[in-house]
PASEBA-1860 file (N, C-alpha, C; in nm, 3 decimals):
! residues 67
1> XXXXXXXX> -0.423/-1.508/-4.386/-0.486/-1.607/-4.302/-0.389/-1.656/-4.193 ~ -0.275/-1.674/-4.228/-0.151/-1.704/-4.145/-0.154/-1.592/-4.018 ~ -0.145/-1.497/-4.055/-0.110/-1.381/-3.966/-0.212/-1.361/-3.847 ~ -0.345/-1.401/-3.923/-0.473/-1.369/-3.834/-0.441/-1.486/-3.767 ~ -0.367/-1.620/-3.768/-0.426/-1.745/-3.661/-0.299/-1.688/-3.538 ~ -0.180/-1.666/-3.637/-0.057/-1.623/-3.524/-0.145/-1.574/-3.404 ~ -0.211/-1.402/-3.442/-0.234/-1.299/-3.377/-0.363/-1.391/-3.261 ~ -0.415/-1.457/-3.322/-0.506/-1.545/-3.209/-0.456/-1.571/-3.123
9> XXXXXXXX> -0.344/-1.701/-3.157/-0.260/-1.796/-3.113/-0.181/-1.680/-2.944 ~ -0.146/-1.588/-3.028/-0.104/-1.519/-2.899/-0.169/-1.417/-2.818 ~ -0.338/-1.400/-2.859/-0.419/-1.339/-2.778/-0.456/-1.447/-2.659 ~ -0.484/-1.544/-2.774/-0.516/-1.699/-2.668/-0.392/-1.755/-2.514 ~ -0.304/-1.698/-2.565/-0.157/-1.732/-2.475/-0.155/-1.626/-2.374 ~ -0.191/-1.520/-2.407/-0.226/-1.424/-2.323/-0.282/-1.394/-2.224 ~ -0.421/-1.468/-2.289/-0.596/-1.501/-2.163/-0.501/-1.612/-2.051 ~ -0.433/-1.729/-2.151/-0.428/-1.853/-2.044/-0.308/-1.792/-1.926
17> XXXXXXXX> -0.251/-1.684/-2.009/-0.151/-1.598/-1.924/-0.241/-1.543/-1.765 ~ -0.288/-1.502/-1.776/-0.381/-1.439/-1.709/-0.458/-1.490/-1.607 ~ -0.552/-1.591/-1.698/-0.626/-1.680/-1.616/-0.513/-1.782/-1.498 ~ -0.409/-1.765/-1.541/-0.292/-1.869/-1.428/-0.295/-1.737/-1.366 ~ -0.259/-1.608/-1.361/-0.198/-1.500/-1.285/-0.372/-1.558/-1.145 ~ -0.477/-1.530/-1.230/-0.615/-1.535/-1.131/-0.583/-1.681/-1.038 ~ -0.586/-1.784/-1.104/-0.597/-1.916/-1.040/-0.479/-1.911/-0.913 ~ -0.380/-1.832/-0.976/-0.267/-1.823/-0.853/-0.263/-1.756/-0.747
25> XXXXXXXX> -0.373/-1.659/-0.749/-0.341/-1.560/-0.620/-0.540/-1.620/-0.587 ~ -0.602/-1.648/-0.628/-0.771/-1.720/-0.538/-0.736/-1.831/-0.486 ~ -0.701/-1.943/-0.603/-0.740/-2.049/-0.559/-0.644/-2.132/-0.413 ~ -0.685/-2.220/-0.416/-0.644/-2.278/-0.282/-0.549/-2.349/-0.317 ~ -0.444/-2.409/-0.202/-0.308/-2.498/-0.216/-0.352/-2.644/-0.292 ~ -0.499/-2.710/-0.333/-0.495/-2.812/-0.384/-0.529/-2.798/-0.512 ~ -0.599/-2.674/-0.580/-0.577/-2.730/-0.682/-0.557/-2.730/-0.760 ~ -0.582/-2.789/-0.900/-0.446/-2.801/-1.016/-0.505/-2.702/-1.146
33> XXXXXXXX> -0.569/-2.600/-1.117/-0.653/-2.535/-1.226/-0.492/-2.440/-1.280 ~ -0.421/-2.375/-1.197/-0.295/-2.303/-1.215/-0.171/-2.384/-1.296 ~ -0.190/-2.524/-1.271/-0.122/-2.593/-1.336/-0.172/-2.651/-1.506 ~ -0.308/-2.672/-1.529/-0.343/-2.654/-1.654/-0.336/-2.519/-1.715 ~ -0.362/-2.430/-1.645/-0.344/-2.332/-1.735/-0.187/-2.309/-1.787 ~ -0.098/-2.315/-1.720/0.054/-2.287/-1.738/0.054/-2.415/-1.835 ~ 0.023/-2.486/-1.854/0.047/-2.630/-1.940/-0.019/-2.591/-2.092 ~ -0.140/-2.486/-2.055/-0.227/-2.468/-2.186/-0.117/-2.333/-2.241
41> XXXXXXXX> -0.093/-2.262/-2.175/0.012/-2.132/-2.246/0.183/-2.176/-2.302 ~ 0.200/-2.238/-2.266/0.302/-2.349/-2.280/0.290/-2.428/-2.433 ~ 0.172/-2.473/-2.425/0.114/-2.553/-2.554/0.067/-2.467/-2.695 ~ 0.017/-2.383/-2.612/0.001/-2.238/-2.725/0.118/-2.141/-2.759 ~ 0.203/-2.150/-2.673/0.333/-2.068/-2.740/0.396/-2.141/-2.864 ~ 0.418/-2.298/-2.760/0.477/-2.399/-2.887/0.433/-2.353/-3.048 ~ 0.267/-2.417/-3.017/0.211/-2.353/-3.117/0.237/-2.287/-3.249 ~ 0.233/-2.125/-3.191/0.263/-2.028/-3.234/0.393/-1.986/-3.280
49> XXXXXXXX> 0.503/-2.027/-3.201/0.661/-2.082/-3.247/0.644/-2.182/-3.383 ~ 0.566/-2.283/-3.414/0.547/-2.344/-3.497/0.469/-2.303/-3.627 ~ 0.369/-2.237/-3.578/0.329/-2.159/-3.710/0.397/-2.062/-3.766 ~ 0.483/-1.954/-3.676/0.602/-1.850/-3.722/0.715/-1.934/-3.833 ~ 0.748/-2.071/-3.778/0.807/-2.176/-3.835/0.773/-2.157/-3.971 ~ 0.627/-2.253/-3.970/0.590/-2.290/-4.125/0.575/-2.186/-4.214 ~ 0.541/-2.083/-4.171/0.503/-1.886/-4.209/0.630/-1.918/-4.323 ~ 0.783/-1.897/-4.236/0.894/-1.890/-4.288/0.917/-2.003/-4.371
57> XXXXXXXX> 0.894/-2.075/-4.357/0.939/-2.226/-4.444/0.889/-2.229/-4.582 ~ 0.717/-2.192/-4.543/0.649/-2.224/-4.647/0.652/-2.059/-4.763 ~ 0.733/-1.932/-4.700/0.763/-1.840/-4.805/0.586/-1.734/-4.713 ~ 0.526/-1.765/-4.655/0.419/-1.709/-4.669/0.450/-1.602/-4.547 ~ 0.550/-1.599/-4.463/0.593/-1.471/-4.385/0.729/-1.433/-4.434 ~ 0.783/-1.348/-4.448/0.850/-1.271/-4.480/0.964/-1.179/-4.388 ~ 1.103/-1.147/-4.380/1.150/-1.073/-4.296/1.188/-0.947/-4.354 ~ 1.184/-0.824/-4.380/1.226/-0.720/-4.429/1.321/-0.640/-4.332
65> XXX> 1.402/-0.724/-4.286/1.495/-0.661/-4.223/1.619/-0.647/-4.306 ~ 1.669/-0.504/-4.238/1.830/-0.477/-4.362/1.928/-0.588/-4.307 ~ 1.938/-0.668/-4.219/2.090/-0.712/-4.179/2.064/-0.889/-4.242
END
């Protein structure tokens, strides 16, 4: 269940990725649609940094790396 919200979390970061790339090259010098979106991908990385967090904390992600 963890893994599936991550994998959202950064499809969702992705779109708002995107939707700023659109708002930045249409819209016009006033307005602030480019700036919510960079504020919403921003908020969703946090996010997702935070759930990777608890993943590890709480034992429910795992690292199988040799080093």
């Amino acid at each position: 269940m963890l893994k599936a919200a991550i994998v959202l979390m950064l499809l969702a970061t992705i779109a708002s990725l995107f939707s700023g790339l659109v708002f930045l090259v249409k819209d016009d010098d006033q307005s602030t649609r480019l700036l919510k979106a960079l504020t919403l991908r921003v908020t969703l990385a946090t996010l997702t940094v935070g759930l990777v967090a608890w993943g590890f904390f709480s034992g429910q992600l795992v690292s199988h790396a040799p080093f």
